[in-house]
C-alpha positions as CSV (number, residue, x, y, z in Angstrom):
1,X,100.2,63.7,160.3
2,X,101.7,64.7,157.4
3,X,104.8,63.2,157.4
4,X,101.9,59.8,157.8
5,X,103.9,58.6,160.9
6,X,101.3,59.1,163.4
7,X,103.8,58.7,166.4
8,X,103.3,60.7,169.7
9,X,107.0,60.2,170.2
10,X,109.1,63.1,168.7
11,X,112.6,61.3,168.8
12,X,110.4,58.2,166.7
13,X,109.5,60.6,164.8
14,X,113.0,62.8,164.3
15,X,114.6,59.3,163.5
16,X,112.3,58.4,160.2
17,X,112.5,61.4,158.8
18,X,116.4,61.4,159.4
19,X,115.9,58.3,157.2
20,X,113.4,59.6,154.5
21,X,115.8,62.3,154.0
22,X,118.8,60.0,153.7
23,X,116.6,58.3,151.0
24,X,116.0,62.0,149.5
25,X,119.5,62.8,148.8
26,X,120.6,59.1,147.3
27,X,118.0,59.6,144.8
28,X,119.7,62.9,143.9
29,X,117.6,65.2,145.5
30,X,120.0,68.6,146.6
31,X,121.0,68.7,150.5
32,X,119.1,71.9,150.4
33,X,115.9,71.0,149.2
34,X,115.8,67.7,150.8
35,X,116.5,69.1,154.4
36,X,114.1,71.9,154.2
37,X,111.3,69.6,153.0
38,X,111.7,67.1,155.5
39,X,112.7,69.9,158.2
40,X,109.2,71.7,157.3
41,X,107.1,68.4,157.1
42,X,108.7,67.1,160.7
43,X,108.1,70.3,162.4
44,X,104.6,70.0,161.3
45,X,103.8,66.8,162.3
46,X,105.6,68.1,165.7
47,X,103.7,71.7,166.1
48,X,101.0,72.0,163.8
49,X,101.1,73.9,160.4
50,X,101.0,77.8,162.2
51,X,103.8,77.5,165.0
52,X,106.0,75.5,162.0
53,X,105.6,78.3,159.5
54,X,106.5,81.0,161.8
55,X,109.7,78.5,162.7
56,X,110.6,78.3,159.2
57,X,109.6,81.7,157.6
58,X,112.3,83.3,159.9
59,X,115.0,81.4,159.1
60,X,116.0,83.1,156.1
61,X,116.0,86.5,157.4
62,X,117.5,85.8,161.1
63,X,120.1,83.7,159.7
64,X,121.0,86.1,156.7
65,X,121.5,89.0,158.8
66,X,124.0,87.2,161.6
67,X,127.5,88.9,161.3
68,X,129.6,86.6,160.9
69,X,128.6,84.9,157.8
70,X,129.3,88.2,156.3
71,X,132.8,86.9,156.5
72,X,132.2,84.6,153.4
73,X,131.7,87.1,150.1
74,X,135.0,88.3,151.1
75,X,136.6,85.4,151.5
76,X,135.2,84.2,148.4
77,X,136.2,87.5,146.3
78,X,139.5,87.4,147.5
79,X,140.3,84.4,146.1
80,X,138.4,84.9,143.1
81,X,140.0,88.1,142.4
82,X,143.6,87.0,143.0
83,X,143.1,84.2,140.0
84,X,141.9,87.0,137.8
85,X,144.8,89.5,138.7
86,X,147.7,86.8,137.6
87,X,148.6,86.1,141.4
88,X,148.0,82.4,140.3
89,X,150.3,81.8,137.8
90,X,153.3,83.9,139.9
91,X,152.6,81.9,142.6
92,X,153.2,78.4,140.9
93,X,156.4,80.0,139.4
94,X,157.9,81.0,142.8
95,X,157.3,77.8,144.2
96,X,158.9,76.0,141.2
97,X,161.6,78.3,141.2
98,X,162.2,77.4,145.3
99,X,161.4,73.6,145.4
100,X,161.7,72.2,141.8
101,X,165.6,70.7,142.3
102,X,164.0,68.4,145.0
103,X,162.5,64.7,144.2
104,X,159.3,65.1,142.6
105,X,159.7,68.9,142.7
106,X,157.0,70.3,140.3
107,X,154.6,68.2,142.4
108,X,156.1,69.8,145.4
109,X,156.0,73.2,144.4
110,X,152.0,72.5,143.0
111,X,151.5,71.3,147.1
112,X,153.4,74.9,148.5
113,X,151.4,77.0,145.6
114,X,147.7,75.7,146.1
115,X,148.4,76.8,150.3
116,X,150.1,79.8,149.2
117,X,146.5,80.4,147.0
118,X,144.2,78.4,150.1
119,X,145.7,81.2,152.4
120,X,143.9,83.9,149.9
121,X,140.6,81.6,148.8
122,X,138.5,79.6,151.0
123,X,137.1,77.4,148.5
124,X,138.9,73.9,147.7
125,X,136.9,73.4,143.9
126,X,138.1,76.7,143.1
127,X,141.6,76.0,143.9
128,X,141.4,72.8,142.5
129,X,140.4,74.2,139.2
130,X,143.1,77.0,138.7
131,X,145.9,75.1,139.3
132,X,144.5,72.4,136.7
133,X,145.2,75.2,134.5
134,X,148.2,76.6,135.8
135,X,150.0,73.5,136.7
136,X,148.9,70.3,135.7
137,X,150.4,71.3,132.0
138,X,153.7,72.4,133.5
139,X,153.9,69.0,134.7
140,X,152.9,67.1,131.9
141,X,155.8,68.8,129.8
142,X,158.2,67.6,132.2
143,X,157.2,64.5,131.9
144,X,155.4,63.3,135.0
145,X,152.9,60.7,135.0
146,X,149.6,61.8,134.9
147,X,148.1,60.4,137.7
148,X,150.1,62.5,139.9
149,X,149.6,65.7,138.1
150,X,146.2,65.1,139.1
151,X,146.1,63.9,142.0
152,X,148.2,66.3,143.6
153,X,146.0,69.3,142.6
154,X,143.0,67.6,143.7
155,X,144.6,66.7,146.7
156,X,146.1,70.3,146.9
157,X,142.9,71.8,146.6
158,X,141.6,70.5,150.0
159,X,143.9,72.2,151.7
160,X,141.4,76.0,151.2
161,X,139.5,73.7,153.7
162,X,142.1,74.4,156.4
163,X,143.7,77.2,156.0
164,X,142.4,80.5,156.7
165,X,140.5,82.0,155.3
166,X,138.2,79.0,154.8
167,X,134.4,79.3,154.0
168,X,133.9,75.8,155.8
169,X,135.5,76.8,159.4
170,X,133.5,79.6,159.4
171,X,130.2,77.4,158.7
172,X,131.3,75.0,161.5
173,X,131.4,77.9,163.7
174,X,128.1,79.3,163.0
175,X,126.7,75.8,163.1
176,X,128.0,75.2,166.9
177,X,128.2,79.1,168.1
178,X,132.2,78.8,168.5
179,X,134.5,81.6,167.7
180,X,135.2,82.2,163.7
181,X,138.6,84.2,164.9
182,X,140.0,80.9,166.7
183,X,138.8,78.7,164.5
184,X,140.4,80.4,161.6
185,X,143.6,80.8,163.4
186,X,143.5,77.1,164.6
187,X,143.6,76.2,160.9
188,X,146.9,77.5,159.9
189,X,149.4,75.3,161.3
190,X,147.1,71.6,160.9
191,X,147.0,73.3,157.2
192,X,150.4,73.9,157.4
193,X,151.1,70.0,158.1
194,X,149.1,68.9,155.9
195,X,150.8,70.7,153.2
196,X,154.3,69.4,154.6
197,X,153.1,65.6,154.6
198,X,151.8,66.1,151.1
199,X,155.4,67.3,149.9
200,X,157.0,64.4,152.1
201,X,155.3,61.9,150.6
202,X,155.4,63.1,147.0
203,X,158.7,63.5,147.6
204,X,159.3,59.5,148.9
205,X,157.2,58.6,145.5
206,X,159.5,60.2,143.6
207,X,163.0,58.5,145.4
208,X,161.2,54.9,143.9
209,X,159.7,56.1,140.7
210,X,161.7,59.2,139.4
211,X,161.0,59.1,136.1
212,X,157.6,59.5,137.0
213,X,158.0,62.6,139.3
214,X,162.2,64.1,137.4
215,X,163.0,67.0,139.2
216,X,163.4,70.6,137.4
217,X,166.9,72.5,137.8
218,X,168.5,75.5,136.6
219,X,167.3,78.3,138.7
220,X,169.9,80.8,140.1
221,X,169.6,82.2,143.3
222,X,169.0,85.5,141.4
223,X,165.6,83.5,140.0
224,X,164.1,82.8,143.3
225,X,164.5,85.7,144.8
226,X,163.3,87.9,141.7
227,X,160.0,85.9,141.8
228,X,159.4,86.7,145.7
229,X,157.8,90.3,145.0
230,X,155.5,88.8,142.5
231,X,153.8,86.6,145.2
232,X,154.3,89.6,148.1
233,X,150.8,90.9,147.8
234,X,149.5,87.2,148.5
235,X,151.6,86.8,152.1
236,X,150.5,90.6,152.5
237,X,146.7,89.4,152.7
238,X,147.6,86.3,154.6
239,X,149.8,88.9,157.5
240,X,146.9,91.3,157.4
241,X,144.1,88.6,157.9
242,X,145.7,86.6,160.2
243,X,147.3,89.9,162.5
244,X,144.0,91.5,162.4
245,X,142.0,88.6,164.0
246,X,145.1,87.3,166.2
247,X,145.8,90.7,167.7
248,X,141.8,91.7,167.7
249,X,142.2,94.7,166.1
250,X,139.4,93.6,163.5
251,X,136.7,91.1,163.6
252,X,136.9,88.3,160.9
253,X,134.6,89.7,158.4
254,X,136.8,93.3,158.8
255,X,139.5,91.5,158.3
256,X,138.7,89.5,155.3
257,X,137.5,93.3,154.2
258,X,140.6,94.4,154.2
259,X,142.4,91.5,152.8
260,X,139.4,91.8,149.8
261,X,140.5,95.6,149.5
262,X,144.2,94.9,149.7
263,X,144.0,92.2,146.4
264,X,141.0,95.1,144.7
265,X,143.8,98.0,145.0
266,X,146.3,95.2,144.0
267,X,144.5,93.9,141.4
268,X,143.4,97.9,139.7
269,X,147.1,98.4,139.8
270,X,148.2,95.8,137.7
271,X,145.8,96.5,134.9
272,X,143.5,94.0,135.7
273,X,140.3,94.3,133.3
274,X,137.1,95.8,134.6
275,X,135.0,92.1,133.0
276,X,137.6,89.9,134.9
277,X,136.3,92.2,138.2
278,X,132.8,92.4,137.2
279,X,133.8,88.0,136.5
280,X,135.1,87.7,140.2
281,X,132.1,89.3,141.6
282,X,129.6,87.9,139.9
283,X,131.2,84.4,140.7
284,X,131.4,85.3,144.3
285,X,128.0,86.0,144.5
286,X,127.1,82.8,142.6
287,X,128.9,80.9,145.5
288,X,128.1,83.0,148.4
289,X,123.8,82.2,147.3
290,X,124.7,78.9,147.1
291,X,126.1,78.4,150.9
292,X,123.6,80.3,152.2
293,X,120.8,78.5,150.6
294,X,122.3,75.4,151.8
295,X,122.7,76.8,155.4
296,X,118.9,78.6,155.2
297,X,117.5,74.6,154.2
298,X,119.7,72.5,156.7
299,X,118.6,74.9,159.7
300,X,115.5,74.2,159.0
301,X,116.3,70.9,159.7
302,X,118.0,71.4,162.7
303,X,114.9,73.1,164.1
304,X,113.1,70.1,163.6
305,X,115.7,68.0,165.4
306,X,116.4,70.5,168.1
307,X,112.0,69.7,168.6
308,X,113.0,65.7,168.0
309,X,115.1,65.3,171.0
310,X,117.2,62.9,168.7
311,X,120.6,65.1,169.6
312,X,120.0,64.5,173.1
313,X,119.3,61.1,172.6
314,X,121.8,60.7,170.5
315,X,124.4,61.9,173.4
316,X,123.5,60.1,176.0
317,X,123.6,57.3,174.5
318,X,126.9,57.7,173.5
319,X,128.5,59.3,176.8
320,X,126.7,55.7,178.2
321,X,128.4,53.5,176.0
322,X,131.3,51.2,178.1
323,X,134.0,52.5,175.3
324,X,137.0,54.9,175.3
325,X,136.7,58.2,174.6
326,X,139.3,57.8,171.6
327,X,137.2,54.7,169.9
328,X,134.1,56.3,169.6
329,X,135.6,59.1,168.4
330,X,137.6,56.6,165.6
331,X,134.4,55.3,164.6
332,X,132.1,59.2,164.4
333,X,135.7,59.9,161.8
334,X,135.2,56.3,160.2
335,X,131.4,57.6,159.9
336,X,132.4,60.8,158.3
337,X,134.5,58.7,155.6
338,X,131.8,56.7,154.8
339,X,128.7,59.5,154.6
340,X,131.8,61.6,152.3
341,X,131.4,59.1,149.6
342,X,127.9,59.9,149.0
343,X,127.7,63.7,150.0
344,X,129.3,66.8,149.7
345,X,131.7,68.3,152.5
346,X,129.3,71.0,153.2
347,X,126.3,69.3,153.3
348,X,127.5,66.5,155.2
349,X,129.2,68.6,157.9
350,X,125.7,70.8,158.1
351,X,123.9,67.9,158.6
352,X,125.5,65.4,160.8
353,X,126.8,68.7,163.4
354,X,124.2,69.2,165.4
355,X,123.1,66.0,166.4
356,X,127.1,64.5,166.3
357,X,128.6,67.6,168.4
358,X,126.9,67.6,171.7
359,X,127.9,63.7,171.6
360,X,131.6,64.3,171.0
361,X,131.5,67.6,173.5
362,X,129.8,65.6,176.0
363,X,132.6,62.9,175.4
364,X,135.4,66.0,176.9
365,X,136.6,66.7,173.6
366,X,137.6,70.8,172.7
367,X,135.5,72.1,169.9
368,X,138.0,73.7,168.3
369,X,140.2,70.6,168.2
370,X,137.3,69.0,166.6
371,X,136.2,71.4,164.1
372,X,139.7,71.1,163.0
373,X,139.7,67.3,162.7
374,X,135.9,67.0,161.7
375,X,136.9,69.9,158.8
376,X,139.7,67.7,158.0
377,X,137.6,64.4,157.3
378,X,135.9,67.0,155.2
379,X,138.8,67.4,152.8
380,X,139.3,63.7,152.8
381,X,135.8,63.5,151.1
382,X,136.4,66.1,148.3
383,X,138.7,63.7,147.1
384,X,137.2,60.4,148.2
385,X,135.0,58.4,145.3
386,X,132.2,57.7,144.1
387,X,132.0,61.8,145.2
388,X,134.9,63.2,145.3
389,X,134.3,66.9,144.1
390,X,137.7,67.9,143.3
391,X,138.4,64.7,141.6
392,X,135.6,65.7,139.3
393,X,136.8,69.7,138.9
394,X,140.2,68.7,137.8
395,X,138.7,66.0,135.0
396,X,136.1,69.0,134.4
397,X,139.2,71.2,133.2
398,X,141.6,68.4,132.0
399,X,139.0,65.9,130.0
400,X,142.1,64.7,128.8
401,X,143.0,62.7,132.1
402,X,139.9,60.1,132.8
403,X,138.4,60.5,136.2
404,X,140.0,56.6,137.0
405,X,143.3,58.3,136.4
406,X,142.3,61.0,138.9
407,X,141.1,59.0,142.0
408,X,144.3,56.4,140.8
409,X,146.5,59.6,141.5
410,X,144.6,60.4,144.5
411,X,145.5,57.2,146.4
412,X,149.1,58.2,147.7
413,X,147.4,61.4,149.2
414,X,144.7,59.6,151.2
415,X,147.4,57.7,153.1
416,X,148.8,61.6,154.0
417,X,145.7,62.8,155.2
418,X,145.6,59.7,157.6
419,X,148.3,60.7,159.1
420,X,147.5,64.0,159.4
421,X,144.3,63.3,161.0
422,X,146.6,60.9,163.3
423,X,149.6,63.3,164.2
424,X,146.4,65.7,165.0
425,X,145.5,63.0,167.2
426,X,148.7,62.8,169.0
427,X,149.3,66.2,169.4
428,X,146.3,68.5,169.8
429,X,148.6,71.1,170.6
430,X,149.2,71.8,167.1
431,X,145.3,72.6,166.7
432,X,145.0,74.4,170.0
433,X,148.3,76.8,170.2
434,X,147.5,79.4,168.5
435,X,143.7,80.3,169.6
436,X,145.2,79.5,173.0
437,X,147.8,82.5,172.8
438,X,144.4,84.8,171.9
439,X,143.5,84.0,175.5
């Protein structure tokens, strides 16, 4: 009894410590700490203290070893690597160079740059913080308002959630045993739309308020297409990663190998400095630790539960209920919203997956189509307060504009990501396409 429940039931039992760890992470406690504690104490009070430590002693090294989260260093050095090599910077002048005439066009071109940069880095904070340097000063000279030059790099940030390669697909798919390949690929054109609806409504802003959002002139034609060979190593990696897995020449973690090489040899080439390399590796292994301890402590967890019977209960329940389909899926998103405001995107989505997912498979939907959606939800919260992570990064690197002016300038994009999520809705064909034609 160490848990001091003293309850023959294991679902009773899976359900107060579900709560005691809720109370864990309120009080501050990390996601990873808090799971594996209550994770180790539950199986415990389940098994006994030999049969629990054999459960959770293994963890480490099973999970550590699986193949396909060897897909996430590279990931991570690419982008990393691709800041320190200038690719950044080039990037944010194409895309000013291409869309700046429009409405709002700095903005714009900030919303086209950070995908351009998502398609080489799967981390949102990380792309949320370069282009606070790169672009949020740009703006400021031109005279937009700062809440926009914040919120649209915070909101631009989210987008390394969707588009390939992102670190948190591939952790959805090792959470639910789907396919990293398809889920990467199913990113790219909801990413895509997101990206599009940002610039549309940016772009509506600035019709009503244009001294807030002026647009920038006075490129040539000459301009724009002298800064295309500056960004060509980034859609090089992009056509490599993305032909590899859709063709199946290369798995995902061969193909974010080669991307990794292709932005290394570019990156040597252009004089890059052997700290900024030894920087981007370093930094990559900083972040790649910290997923994996996060995934080693929630597993642990998940054991517990899978012991609990609370996912099973939790699914029939939920299959029973005398609702549609589409409203209890309205209300698991509305859920999602509300746990993002208190917890981080990973955490929240390692977490809630494996007792939510059987519920919402069970329910007919396709898991690809949800990982997509449920990774999606996951952006809003990087950018949803009292949380918001990316909301925090960009103050982090730009004290100068308060956080208040930050979630202020964040408002206008929550309304986009709604109706992404709901154009998702309406057409899962945009989700489902492209892992479809891998069949």
């Amino acid at each position: 009894m160490i848990l001091g429940i003293g309850f023959t039931n294991p679902f009773l039992v899976g359900l107060i410590a579900l709560g005691m760890m809720m109370i864990l992470m309120l009080l501050g406690v990390r996601v990873v700490f808090s799971a594996a504690i209550i994770g180790l104490l539950g199986l415990v009070e389940l098994l006994g203290w030999g049969p629990a430590a054999g459960i959770v002693g293994t963890i480490p090294h099973s999970k550590s070893s699986t193949y396909a989260l060897s897909v996430l260093p590279m990931f991570i050095f690419i982008g990393f690597l691709a800041f320190h090599a200038g690719m950044t910077r080039q990037l944010f002048d194409a895309a000013r160079k291409w869309v700046g005439w429009l409405p709002g066009g700095l903005a714009v071109a900030t919303v086209f740059a950070t995908a351009g940069f998502a398609a080489v880095s799967g981390a949102s904070t990380a792309t949320a913080a370069v282009f606070s340097r790169v672009a949020i000063p740009e703006m400021l000279k031109y005279g937009y308002d700062k809440k926009l030059a914040a919120g649209v790099v915070a909101a631009g940030g989210t987008l390394a959630s969707l588009i390939p390669p992102s670190a948190i697909l591939v952790i959805y798919a090792i959470i639910v045993e789907e396919s990293v390949g398809k889920l990467l690929l199913a990113g790219f054109l909801p990413g895509l739309v997101s990206a599009l609806i940002y610039a549309g409504i940016i772009i509506a802003w600035a019709l009503f308020r244009p001294h807030e959002a002026p647009s920038v002139g006075g490129y040539t034609w000459g301009d724009r297409m002298k800064s295309l060979p500056g960004i060509s190593p980034i859609f090089a990696v992009v056509v490599i990663i993305i032909s590899a897995i859709y063709n199946g020449w290369a798995t995902p973690t061969e193909a974010g190998a080669l991307g990794a090489a292709v932005v290394f040899l570019i990156a040597i080439l252009r004089g890059t400095s052997l700290s900024a390399i030894k920087g981007s590796l370093m930094e990559s292994a900083k972040l790649t630790v910290m997923i994996f301890s996060m995934i080693w402590g929630v597993l642990i967890f998940v054991r517990f539960l899978g012991f609990s019977g609370l996912p099973e209960a939790f699914t029939s329940w939920i299959v029973q209920l005398d609702t549609s389909p589409t409203v209890i899926m309205i209300c698991i998103l509305l859920a999602y919203a509300l746990l993002g405001m208190f917890m981080d995107a990973i955490g929240m989505l390692l977490l809630t997956l494996p007792v939510v997912y059987p519920a919402v498979i069970a329910l007919g939907y396709d898991s690809i189509w949800f990982g997509i959606i449920v990774v999606k939800m996951a952006e809003v919260c990087l950018i949803t307060p009292p949380i918001g992570l990316n909301c925090f990064v960009v103050n982090g690197v730009r004290p100068d504009i308060s956080l208040t002016q930050v979630f202020r300038g964040i408002a206008i994009f929550f309304v986009a990501d709604v109706l992404t999520i709901a154009v998702l809705f309406a057409f899962p064909e945009i989700v489902t396409w492209l892992p479809d034609l891998m069949n």
